[in-house]
C-alpha positions in Angstrom: -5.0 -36.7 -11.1 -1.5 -39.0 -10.5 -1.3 -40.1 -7.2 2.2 -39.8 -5.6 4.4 -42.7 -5.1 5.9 -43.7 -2.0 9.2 -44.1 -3.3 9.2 -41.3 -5.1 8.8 -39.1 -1.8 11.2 -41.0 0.3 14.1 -40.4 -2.7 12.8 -36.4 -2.3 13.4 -36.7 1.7 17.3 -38.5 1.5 18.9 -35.9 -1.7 16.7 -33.0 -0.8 17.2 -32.5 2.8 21.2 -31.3 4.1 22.3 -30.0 7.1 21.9 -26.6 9.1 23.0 -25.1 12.1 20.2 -23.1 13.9 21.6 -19.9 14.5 19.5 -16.8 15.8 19.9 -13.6 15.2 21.0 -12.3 17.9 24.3 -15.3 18.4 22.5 -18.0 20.4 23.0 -21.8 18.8 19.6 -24.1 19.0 21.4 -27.3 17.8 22.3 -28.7 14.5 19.7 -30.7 12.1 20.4 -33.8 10.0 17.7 -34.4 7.4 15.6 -32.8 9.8 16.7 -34.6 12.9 17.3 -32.2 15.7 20.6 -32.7 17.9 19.7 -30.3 20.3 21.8 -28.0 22.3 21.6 -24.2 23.0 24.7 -21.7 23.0 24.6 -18.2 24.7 27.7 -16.1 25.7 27.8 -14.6 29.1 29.3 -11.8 31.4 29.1 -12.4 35.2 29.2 -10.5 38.3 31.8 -10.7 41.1 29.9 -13.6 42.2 30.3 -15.4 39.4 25.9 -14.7 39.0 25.3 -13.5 35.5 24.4 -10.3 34.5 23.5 -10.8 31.2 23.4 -13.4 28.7 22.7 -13.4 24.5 18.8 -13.7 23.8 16.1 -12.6 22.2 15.6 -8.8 22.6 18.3 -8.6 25.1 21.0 -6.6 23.7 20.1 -3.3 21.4 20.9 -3.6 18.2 22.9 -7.2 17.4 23.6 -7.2 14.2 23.2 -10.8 11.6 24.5 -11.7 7.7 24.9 -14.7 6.1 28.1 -15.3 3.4 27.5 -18.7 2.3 27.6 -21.2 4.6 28.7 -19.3 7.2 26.8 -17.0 9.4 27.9 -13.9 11.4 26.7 -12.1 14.7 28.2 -9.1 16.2 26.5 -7.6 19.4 27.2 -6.0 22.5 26.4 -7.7 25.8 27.3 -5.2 29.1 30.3 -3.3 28.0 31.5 -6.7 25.9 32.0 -6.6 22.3 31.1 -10.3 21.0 31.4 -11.5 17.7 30.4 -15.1 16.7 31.0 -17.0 13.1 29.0 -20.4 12.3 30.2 -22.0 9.3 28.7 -25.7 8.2 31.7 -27.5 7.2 30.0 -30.8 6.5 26.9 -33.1 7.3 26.0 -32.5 10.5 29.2 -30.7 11.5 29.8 -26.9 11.9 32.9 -24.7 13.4 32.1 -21.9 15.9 34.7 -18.8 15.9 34.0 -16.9 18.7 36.1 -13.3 19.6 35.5 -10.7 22.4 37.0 -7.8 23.9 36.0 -5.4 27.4 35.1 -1.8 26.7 34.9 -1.4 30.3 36.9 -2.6 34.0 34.3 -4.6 35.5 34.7 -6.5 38.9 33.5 -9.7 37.4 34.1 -13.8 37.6 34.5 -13.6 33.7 33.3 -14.0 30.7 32.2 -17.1 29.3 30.7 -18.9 26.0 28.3 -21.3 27.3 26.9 -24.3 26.2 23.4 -25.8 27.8 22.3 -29.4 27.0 19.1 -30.8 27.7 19.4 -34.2 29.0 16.0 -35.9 27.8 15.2 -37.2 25.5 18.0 -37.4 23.3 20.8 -37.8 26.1 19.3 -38.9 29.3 20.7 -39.6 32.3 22.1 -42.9 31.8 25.0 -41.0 29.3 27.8 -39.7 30.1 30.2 -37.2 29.1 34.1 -37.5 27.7 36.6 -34.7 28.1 39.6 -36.1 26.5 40.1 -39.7 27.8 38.3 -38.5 30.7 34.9 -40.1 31.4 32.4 -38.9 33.4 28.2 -40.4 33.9 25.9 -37.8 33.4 24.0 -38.9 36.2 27.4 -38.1 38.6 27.5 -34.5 37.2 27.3 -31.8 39.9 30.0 -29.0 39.8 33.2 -30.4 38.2 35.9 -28.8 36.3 37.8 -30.5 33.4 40.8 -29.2 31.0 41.1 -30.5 27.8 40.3 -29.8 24.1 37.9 -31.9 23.2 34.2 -32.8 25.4 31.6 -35.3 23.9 28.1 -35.8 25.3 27.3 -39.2 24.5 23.6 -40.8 24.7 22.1 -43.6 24.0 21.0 -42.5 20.6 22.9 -40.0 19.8 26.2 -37.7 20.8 27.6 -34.2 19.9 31.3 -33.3 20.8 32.9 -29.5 20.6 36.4 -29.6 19.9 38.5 -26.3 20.9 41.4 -25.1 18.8 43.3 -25.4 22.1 43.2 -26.8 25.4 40.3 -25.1 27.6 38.8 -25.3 30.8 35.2 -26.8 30.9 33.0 -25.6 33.2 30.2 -28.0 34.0 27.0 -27.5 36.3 24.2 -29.8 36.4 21.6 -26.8 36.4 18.1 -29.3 37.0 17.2 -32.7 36.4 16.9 -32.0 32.4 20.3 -29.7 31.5 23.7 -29.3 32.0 25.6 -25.6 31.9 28.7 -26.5 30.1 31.2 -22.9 30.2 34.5 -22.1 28.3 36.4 -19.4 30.3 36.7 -16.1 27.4 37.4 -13.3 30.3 39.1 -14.2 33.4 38.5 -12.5 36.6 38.3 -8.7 37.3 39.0 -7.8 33.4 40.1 -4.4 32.5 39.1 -2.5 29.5 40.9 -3.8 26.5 40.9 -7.6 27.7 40.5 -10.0 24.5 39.3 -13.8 24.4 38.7 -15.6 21.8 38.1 -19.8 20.8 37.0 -21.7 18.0 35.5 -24.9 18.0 34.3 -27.9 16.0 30.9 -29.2 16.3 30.4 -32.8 15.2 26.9 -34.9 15.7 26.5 -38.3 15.0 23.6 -40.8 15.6 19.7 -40.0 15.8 17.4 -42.0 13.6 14.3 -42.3 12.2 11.6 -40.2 13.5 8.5 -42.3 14.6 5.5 -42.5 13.1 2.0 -39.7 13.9 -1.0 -40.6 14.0 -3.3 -38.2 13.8 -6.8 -38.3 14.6 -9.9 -35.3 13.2 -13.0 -34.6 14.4 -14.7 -33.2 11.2 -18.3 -33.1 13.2 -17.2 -30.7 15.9 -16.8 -27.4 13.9 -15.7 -24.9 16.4 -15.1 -20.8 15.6 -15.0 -19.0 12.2 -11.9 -18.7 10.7 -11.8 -16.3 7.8 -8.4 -16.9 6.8 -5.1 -14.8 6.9 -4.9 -11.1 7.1 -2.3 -8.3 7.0 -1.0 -5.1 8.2 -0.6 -2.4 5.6 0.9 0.2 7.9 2.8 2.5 5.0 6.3 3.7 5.8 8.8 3.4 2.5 6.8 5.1 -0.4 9.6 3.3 -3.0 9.5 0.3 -2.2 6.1 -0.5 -0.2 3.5 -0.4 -3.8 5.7 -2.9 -5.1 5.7 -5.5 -2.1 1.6 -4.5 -1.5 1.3 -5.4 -5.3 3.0 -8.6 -5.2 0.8 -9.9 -2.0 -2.5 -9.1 -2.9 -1.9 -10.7 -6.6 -0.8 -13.6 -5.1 -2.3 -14.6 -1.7 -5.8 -14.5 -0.6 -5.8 -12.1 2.5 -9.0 -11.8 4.4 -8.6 -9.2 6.8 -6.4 -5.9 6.7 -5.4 -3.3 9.2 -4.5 0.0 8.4 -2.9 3.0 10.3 -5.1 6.4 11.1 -2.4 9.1 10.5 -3.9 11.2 13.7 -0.8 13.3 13.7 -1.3 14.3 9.9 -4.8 14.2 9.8 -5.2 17.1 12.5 -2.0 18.7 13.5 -3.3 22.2 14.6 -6.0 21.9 17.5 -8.0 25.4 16.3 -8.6 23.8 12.9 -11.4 21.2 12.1 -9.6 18.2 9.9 -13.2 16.9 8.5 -14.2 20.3 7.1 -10.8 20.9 5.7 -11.2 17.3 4.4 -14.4 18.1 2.8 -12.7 21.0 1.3 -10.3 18.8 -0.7 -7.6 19.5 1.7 -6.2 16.4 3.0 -2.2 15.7 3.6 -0.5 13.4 1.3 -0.1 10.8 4.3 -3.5 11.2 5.3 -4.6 10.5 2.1 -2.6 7.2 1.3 -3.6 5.3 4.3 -7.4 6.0 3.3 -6.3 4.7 -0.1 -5.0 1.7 1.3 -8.1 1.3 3.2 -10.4 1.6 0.2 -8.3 -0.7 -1.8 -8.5 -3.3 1.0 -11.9 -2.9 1.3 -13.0 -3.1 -2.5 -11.3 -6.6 -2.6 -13.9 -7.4 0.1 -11.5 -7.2 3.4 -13.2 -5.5 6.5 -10.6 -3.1 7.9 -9.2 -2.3 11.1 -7.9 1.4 12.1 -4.9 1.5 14.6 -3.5 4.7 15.4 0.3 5.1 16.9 1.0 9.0 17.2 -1.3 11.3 18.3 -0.8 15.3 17.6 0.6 17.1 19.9 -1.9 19.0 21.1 -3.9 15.6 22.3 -1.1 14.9 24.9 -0.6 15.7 28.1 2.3 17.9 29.1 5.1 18.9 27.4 5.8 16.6 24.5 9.1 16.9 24.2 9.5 15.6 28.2 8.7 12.2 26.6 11.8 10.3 26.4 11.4 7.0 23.5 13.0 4.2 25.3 13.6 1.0 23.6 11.1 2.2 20.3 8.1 2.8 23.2 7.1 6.4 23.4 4.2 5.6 25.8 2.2 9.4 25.0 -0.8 9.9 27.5 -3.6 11.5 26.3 -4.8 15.0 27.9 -8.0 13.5 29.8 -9.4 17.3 29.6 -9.4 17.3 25.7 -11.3 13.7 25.7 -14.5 15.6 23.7 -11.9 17.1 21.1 -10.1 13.3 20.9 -12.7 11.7 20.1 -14.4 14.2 17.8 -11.1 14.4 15.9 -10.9 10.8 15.7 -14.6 10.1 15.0 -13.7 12.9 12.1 -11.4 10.6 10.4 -13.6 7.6 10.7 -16.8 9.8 8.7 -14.7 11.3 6.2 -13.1 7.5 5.5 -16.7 6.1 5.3 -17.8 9.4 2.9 -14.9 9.8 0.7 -13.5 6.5 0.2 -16.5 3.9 1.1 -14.8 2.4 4.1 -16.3 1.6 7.5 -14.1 0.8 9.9 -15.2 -2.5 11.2 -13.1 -2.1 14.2 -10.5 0.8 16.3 -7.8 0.2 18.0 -5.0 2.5 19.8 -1.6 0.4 18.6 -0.6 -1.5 22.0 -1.4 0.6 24.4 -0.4 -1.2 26.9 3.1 -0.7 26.4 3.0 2.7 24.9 3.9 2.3 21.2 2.6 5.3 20.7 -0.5 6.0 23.3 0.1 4.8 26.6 -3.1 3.6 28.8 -3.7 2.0 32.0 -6.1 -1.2 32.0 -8.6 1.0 33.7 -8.1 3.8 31.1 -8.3 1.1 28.6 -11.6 0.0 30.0 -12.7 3.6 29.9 -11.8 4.6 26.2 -13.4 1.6 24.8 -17.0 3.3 26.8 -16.8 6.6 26.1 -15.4 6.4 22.4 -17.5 3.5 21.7 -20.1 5.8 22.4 -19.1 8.8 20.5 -19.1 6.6 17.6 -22.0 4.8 18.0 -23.7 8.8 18.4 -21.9 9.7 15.1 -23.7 6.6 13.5 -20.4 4.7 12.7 -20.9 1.4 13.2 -17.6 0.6 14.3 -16.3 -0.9 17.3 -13.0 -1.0 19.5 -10.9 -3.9 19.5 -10.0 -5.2 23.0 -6.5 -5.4 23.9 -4.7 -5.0 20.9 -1.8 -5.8 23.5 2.4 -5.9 22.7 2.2 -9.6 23.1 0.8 -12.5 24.7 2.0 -12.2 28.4 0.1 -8.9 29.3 -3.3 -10.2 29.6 -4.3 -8.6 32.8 -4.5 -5.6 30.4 -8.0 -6.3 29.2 -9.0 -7.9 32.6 -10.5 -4.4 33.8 -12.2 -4.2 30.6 -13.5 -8.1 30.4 -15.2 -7.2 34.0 -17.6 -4.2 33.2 -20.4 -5.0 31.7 -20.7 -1.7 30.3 -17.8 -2.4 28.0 -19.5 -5.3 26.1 -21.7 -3.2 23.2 -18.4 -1.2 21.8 -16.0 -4.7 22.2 -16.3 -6.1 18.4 -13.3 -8.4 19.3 -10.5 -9.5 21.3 -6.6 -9.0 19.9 -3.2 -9.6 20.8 -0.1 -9.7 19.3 2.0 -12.7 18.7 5.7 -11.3 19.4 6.0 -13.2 22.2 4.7 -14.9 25.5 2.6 -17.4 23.3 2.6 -21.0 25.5 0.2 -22.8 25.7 -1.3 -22.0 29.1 -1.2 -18.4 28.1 -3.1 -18.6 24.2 -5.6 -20.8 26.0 -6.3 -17.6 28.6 -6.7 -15.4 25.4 -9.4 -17.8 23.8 -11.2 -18.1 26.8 -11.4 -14.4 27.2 -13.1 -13.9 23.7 -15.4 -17.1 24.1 -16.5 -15.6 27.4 -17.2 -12.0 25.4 -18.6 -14.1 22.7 -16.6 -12.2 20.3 -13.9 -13.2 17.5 -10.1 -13.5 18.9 -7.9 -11.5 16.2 -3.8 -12.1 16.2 -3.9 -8.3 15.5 0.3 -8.3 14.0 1.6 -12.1 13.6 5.4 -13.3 13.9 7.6 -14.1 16.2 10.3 -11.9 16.9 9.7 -7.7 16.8 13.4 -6.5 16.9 14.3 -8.4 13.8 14.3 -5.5 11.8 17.4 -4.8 13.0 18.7 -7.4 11.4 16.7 -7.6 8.4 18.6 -10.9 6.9 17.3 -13.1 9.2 13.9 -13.0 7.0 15.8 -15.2 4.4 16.6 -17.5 6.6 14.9 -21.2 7.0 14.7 -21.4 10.2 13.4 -18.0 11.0 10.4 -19.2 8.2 10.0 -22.7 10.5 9.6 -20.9 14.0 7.2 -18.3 12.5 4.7 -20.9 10.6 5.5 -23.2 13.6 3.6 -20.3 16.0 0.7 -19.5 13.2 -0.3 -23.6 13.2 0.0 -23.5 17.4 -2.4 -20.2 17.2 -4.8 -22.0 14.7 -5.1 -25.2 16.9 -5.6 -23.7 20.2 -7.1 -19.9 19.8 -9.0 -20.0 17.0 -8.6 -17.2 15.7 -10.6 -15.5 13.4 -8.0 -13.9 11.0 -4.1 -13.8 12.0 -2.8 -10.0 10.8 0.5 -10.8 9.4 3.1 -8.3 10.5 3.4 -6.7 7.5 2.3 -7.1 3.7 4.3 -4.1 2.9 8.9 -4.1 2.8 8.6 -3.7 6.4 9.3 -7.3 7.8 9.4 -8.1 4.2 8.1 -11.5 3.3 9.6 -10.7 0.0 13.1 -10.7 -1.1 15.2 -8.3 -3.6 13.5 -5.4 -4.8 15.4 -2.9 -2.7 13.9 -4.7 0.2 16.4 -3.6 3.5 19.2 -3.1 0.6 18.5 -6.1 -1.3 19.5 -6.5 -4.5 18.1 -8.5 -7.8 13.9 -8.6 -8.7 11.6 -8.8 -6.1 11.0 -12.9 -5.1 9.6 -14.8 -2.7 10.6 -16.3 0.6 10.3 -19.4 2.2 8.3 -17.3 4.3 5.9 -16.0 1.3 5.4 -19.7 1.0 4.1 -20.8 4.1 1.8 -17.4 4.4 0.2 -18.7 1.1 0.1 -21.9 2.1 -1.9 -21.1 5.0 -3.7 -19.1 3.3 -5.3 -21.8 1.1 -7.7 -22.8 3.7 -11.0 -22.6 2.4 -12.3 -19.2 3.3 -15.0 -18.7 6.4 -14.0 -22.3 7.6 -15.0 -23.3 10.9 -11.6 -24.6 13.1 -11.9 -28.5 13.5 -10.1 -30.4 16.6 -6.7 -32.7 15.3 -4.4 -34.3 17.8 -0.9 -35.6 17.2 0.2 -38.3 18.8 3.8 -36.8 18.5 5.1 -33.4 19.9 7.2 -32.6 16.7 4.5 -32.7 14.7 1.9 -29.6 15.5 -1.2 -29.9 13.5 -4.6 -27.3 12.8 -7.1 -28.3 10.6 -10.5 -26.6 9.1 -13.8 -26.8 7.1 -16.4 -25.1 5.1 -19.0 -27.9 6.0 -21.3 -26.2 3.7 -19.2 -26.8 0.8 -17.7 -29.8 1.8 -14.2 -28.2 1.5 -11.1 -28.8 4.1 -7.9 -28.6 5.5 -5.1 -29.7 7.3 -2.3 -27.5 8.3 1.2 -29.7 9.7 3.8 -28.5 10.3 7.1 -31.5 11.0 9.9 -30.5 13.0 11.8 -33.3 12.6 13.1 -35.8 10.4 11.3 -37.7 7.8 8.1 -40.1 9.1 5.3 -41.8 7.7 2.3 -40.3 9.0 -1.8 -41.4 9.2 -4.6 -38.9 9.6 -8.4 -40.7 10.5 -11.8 -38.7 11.1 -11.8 -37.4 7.4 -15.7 -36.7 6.2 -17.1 -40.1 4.6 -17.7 -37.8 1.1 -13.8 -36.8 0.9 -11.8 -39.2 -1.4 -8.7 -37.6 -1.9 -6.3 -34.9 -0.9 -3.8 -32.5 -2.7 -0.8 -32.4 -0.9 1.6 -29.0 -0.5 4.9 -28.9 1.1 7.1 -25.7 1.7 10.7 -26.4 3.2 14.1 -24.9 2.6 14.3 -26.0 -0.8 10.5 -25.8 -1.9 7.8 -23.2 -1.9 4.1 -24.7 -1.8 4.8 -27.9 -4.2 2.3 -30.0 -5.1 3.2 -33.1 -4.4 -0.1 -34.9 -6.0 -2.8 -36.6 -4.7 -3.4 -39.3 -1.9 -6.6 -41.1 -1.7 -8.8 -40.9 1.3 -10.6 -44.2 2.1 -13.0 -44.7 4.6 -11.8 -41.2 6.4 -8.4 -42.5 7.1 -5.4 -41.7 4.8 -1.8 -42.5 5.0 1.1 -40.5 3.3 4.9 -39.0 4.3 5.9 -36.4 5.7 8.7 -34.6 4.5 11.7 -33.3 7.4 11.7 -30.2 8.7 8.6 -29.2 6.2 5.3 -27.5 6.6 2.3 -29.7 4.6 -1.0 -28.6 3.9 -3.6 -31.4 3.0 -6.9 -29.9 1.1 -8.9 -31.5 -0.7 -8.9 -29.6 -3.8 -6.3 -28.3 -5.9 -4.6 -24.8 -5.5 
């Protein structure tokens, strides 16, 4: 096999990489790259209370229904942020410069210090204290910073390595507040004081970077003789909703990417609608629901690839919940339905029903059962302690019916409600129905809190399974943010931070099917042209080249931008490495290889390229030395995909 060049790389990393300015979905600015270089600095707009104390800002999951499209170069945001219209446009007008059009307009009187577009900079490492700041001709040390007011058109941060400036269309008033050690608020006035219903603001500014550098070296150091938990490789929901366009998108990703686990949906509601009947006899009968009878399907094909298969249910019939159904208001997409606790025998005999007739009719047992997180209510709604208490008593129905199938523990919203299994994690009497521990990765995931989660399922001496994977659950709201790079980067960033410190034993992608689409066209959310993949098709495959049942294997990087996971299947002499660089360009050198490895195929996925083979680099006495490409996830393995 050719070996890659140096040179050849490095001429890849100056023409291939441009610049792009991070904009989320929802309006707020995370900087601007330069070949991968990161200038950082985070925008959110802002509506105050008489006290000038904010009542809510742009972020993540904050505002209903924000809408996001890109036209070009330029990218749009339109959201509503209490009783404001906002609407933001982003347009890269050069390298490493953008321009920021920002409007808004009251749809209420509100007793209020304003409205503001606000700018926070963090002061280290790129700025530090020792900078200063330039409104104008007017120049003021960072260090000095405290309250101050300025009024000008143009403000430059300057450090000692590198400096942004935002440049209004006019003069404006520049709010600045040293908010810690580490960042300064910097506020343009859009609302004055007390605004009425029918108040407009609007500015545009220019955004210009210049400076950085080279990114430093990694080192980066294996332990390929401490194999630590299983992981079977990546897995996927295949939760069926759009009958046109889902086979297609379901087609696609099991032709092309090795998926080890799946997770399917029990149709409870379909499956037995009418309490007087009995769903398995009618079953048995050859009466089955069209729903009903897709989701096994989907299950058996899963299965006869060689998958083991999770059930999650979401709605439960009507007759299963307690009170009047139609009192139960959906807030926010979270129905939170409790179960009638005097129909428990009927709930889990009706469940239990679905289970048989799955493992008769289509030759599936249900390795593990799960309630969809029911510990926010999406659909069934349960207390830690009723958690605790469905996991005994239909753990034991089953295990009575002779299914073999067990619960999973948790499958929680996200990452921050882990006192949710706590009750469950303390009684004993829980521990023969738990098969595995599983959360779900929308949010809450650092560090302190994924190392919680890995602990828990160590100390049950069960698997931990990412139940759904990605980052972001509103985001089909704004479905075009799939397409987008950096939307990609944060998602495969989290999946490389999961593999490293939980271990999981699959990670569930949120979904194989067009809902959260990691394919593009199609029909897909409206869009046009033949079905394709995305950059984030890329790095799921990518990742999904580990060799399967690998054990994970400790890495450490020596630098924060560069998050690393690796594996091995020490029986076959097989491995990985999974990094992921968020930064610019840097040579990089991995030791702690096995003595019997002697090269490595090298994959990179980026803006531009989807899981390239970029040739081989040779391994000599376990240590090997090759580039890393900006802003790029690699994959080492050493053989070829």
């Amino acid at each position: 096999m050719k070996r890659i060049l140096l040179f050849s790389v490095c001429f890849f990393l100056v023409t291939g990489i441009q610049a792009q300015t991070e904009v989320m979905a929802w309006g707020n600015l995370t900087g601007i790259r330069v070949d991968g270089y990161l200038f950082p600095f985070a925008t959110f707009f802002r509506v105050t209370d008489a006290a000038g104390i904010s009542l809510e800002d742009t972020g993540k999951e904050r505002q209903p229904r924000p809408s996001y499209t890109r036209e070009g170069d330029m990218q749009y945001v339109n959201t509503r942020v209490h009783g404001v219209r906002y609407e933001q446009r982003v347009t890269d007008t050069g390298r490493g410069e953008a321009r920021v059009s920002i409007s808004c307009q009251a749809d209420t009187t509100l007793q209020s210090k304003g409205a503001f577009f606000c700018i926070a900079v963090p002061l280290f490492p790129t700025y530090a204290e020792k900078g200063f700041m330039v409104v104008d001709e007017v120049e003021t040390a960072i260090s000095t910073i405290q309250e101050n007011m300025f009024t000008g058109s143009r403000l430059t941060v300057q450090g000692h390595t590198a400096q942004v400036s935002f440049e209004a269309d006019r003069p404006v008033e520049w709010q600045l507040k040293k908010l810690s050690r580490d960042t300064i608020l910097i506020s343009i006035p859009l609302l004055p004081d007390n605004f009425t219903k029918g108040t407009q603001g609007e500015v545009e500014l220019s955004i210009r970077t210049a400076g950085g550098g080279p990114a430093s070296s990694v080192q980066l150091s294996l332990q390929s003789d401490r194999p630590g938990r299983l992981f079977d490789g990546l897995g996927g929901n295949f939760r069926l909703q759009n009958p046109r366009v889902d086979p297609q998108v379901i087609d696609y990703c099991l032709d092309s990417l090795r998926v080890a686990w799946g997770r399917v949906e029990m149709p409870w509601r379909d499956w037995h609608p009418t309490e007087q009947a009995d769903p398995l006899a009618e079953a048995r009968a050859g009466r089955i629901g069209k729903r009903v009878a897709n989701a096994m399907e989907m299950a058996g094909r899963l299965s006869a690839m060689g998958m083991p298969v999770i059930v999650s249910c979401w709605f439960p019939p009507e007759w299963a919940i307690e009170g009047d159904p139609a009192s139960y208001v959906r807030r926010g997409g979270i129905q939170a339905y409790r179960l009638d606790p005097s129909k428990e025998e009927q709930i889990y005999r009706s469940m239990a029903g679905y289970l048989v007739y799955l493992k008769e009719a289509y030759g599936v047992e249900a390795v593990l059962f799960s309630f969809n997180e029911s510990d926010l209510g999406i659909d069934v709604l349960h207390t830690a302690e009723e958690h605790a208490a469905f996991i005994k008593g239909f753990g034991r129905y089953l295990a009575a019916r002779g299914l073999a199938t067990r619960m999973l523990l948790g499958d929680n919203s996200d990452a921050t409600t882990f006192d949710f299994i706590v009750p469950a994690m303390e009684d004993p009497d829980t521990y023969p129905y738990i098969g595995a521990v599983s959360f779900h990765s929308w949010r809450g995931c650092d560090d302190a809190t994924l190392h919680r989660w890995a602990e828990a399922s160590r100390k049950l001496n069960v698997p931990l399974i990412i139940g759904e994977g990605s980052t972001d659950a509103a985001a089909h709201v704004y479905p075009q943010i799939f397409a987008e790079s950096t939307f990609a980067f944060y998602e495969i960033n989290l999946y490389i931070r999961l593999c490293a410190i939980c271990q999981p034993l699959s990670i569930l992608q949120w979904q194989l099917t067009s809902d959260y689409s990691i394919l593009w066209g199609g029909g897909v959310y409206g869009s046009e042209g033949p079905l394709r993949p995305t950059q984030r098709f890329w790095n799921l495959k990518q990742l999904a080249s580990t060799p399967p049942r690998s054990f994970a294997l400790p890495v450490t990087s020596d630098q924060e931008e560069v998050n690393a996971a690796a594996f091995g299947n020490l029986a076959r002499g097989e491995y990985a490495v999974h990094l992921v660089n968020n930064g610019a360009s840097r040579r990089a050198t991995l030791t702690g290889l096995p003595e019997n490895v002697s090269e490595l195929h090298l994959y990179v996925t980026n803006k531009q390229e989807g899981m390239v083979h970029y040739g081989t680099v040779e391994v000599r006495e376990g240590k090997v030395e090759f580039e890393l490409p900006a802003i790029s996830f690699v994959t080492l393995i050493n053989r070829e995909e």
